[in-house]
N, C-alpha and C positions, 0 to 999 in steps of 0.2 A: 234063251236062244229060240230063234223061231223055233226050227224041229223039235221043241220040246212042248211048242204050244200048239191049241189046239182050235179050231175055227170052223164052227157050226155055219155052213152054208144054208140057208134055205130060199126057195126060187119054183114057182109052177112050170118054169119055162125049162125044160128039160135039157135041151141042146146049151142055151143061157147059165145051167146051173154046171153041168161039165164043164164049159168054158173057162169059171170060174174057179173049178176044182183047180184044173190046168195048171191056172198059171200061178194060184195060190200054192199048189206042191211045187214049182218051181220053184220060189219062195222058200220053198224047203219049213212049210208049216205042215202039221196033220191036220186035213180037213174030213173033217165026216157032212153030208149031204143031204136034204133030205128032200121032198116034191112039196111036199106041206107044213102048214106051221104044228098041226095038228103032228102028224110024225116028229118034230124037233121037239115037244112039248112031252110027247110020248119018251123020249130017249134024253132027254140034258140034262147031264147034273151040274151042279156047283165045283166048277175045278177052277186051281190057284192060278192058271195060265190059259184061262178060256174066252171067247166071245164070238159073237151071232153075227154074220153077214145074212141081211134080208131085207129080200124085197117088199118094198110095204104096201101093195094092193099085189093081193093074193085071192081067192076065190075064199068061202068060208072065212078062216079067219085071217085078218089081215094081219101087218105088220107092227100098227098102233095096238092090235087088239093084244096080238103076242105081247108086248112089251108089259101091257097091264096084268095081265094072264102070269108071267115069270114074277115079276114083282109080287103078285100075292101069293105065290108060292115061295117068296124067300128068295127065288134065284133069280139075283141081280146081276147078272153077266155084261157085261157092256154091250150094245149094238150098233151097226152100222148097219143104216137103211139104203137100200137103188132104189130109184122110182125113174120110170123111162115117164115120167109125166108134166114133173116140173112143176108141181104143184107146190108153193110158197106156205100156202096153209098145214100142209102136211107134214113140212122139212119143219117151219117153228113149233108145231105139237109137238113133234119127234123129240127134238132139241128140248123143248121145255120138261117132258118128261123121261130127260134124260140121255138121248141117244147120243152116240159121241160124234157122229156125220153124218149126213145126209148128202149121196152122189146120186149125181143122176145119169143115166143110160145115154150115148155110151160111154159106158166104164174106162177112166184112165187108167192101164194096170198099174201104175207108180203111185198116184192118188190113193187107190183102194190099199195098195202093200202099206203105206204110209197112215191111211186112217186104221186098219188092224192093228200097224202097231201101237199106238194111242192106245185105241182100246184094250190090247194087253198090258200097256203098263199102266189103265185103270185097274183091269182085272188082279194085277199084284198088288196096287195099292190097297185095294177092294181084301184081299185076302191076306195081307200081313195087317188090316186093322182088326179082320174079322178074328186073329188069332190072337191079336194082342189084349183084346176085348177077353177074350175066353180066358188067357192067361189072369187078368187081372181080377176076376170072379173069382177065380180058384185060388190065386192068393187069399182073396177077401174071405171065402168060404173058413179059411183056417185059423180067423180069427177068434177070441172068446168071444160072448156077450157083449162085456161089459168096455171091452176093446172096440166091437165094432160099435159101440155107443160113442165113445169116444173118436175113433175115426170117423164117423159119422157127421159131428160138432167139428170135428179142424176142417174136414172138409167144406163144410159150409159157411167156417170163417171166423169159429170163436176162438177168442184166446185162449192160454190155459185159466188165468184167472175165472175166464166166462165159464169155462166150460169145469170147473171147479164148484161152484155156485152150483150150477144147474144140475151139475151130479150130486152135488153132497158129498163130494170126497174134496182131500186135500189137495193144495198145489203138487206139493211132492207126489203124491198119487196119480196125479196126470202126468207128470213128466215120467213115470217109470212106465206107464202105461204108453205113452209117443214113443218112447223108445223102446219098448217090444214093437209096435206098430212097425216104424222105420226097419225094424229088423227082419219081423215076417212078411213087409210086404216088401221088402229088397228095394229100398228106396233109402234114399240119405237125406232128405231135407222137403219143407213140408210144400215146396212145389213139385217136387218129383210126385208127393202124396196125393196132393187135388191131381193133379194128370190122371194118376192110376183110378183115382172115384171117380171122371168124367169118362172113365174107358170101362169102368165095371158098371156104369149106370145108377152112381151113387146120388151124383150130381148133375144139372146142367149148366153146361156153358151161361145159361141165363140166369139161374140161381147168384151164381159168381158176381154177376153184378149188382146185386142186391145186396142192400147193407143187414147181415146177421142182426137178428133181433139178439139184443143184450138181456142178461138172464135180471129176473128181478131180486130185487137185494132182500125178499123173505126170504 
């Protein structure tokens, strides 16, 4: 719900940035405000219902530079850039690294309610993957050794037979071992499995397409 979410304004233009309060709490969002990108950068965290309305030539740093600046600090909030300037070059940086609009001055209030909310439901996408990522680590975390060797090999695409060879253990001993696997990592079948290793960082989406080198037959 909007009132639950939360919308980092920032703007040098001070009467411009109240404006913006205005009609964003009418909206019935919490916005907190700031004069600088330097003050936003001072005070933003990482919240599950957040995102940055800013202007992108700003004195000091601007609003490209913010964008770079949060990103290497981990916090990817979604943004939405104004620019009273109309600059084409400026809106496809934005866009390419990343921003979810670019509007330009003067502000539609319908437009801007409209690209926030985009932005917040990046920001929840953004934060139910970031949880689900976490969760799946901490599954992985609780598995033995010899398990995560194993899950390691299905995820990458060997059979059991393969993955029998290359351990030195028996077939029957890979299947008891997939099925603790399936157990502790609360999955039921071995697509559910590769999802969960491309969400703990076991695997990449690119790996997946690559054909599993086969164990050799010493």
């Amino acid at each position: 719900m909007a009132r639950d979410a939360i919308v980092y304004v920032v703007d040098d233009d001070i009467d411009f940035l109240e404006s913006l309060r205005s009609f964003l709490e009418a909206a019935e969002f919490r916005v907190k405000i700031f004069a600088s990108a330097q003050q936003l950068m001072d005070t933003v965290e990482l919240a599950p219902n957040s995102c940055i309305v800013a202007d992108v030539r700003m004195p000091g740093i601007d609003g490209l530079t913010l964008q770079g600046r949060l990103k290497e600090r981990h916090l990817n909030i979604p943004i939405v850039f104004i620019s009273g300037y109309g600059d084409v070059d400026l809106a496809v940086r934005a866009m390419r690294q990343g921003a979810v609009d670019f509007i330009e001055k003067p502000v539609n209030p319908a437009m801007l309610i409209e690209s926030v909310n985009r932005a917040l439901q990046a920001s929840r996408s953004l934060w139910e993957r970031v949880n689900a990522e976490a969760r799946a680590r901490a599954l992985v975390s609780t598995l033995s050794a010899r398990e995560r060797e194993v899950f390691n090999l299905l995820a990458e695409g060997l059979q059991n037979a393969d993955i029998s060879s290359k351990l030195h253990i028996s077939i029957r001993t890979v299947e008891v071992h997939r099925a603790n696997l399936y157990r502790k990592l609360e999955v039921k079948n071995l697509a559910a499995l590769v999802r969960l290793a491309l969400l703990a960082g076991i695997v990449s989406a690119t790996d997946l397409f690559e054909p599993p080198a086969r164990a050799s037959a010493d």
